[in-house]
C-alpha positions, 0 to 999 in steps of 0.5 A: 760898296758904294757905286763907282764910275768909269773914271774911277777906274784903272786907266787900263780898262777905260783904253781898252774899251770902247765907249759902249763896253765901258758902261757895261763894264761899268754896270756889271761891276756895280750891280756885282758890288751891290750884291755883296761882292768884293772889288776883286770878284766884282771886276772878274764879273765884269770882265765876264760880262764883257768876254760874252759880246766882246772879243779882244782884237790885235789892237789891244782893245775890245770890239763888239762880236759880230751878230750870229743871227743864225744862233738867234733865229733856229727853225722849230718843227712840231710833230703835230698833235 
């Protein structure tokens, strides 16, 4: 399938998305196409993709999560040698 852009999709992706969610939406679903899927599945993956960074507010549109920086940072002890 050949790669689409943004503006080839439906009007209500690009209004729900803000400008960085759109490319990555974008992205996900070309590299999900690339690897043999349909349109249907390719846009599930992409919906994926932006579900795990993004969260849907009351306005309807998507905004970024904020950064969990304790989940990025834990403490490992070692018990020694």
């Amino acid at each position: 399938m050949a790669q689409k852009q943004l503006d080839e999709f439906p009007s209500e992706i690009k209004e729900q998305l803000l400008d960085g969610a759109q490319q990555i939406f974008v992205a996900a679903f070309n590299s999900a196409s690339d690897n043999g899927m349909d349109e249907a599945s390719a846009t599930r993956v992409a919906w994926n993709t932006i579900e795990q960074n993004y969260d849907k507010g009351p306005d309807g549109k998507w905004h970024r999560k904020p950064d969990d920086t304790n989940q990025r940072f834990k403490s490992v002890q070692s018990g020694g040698n």
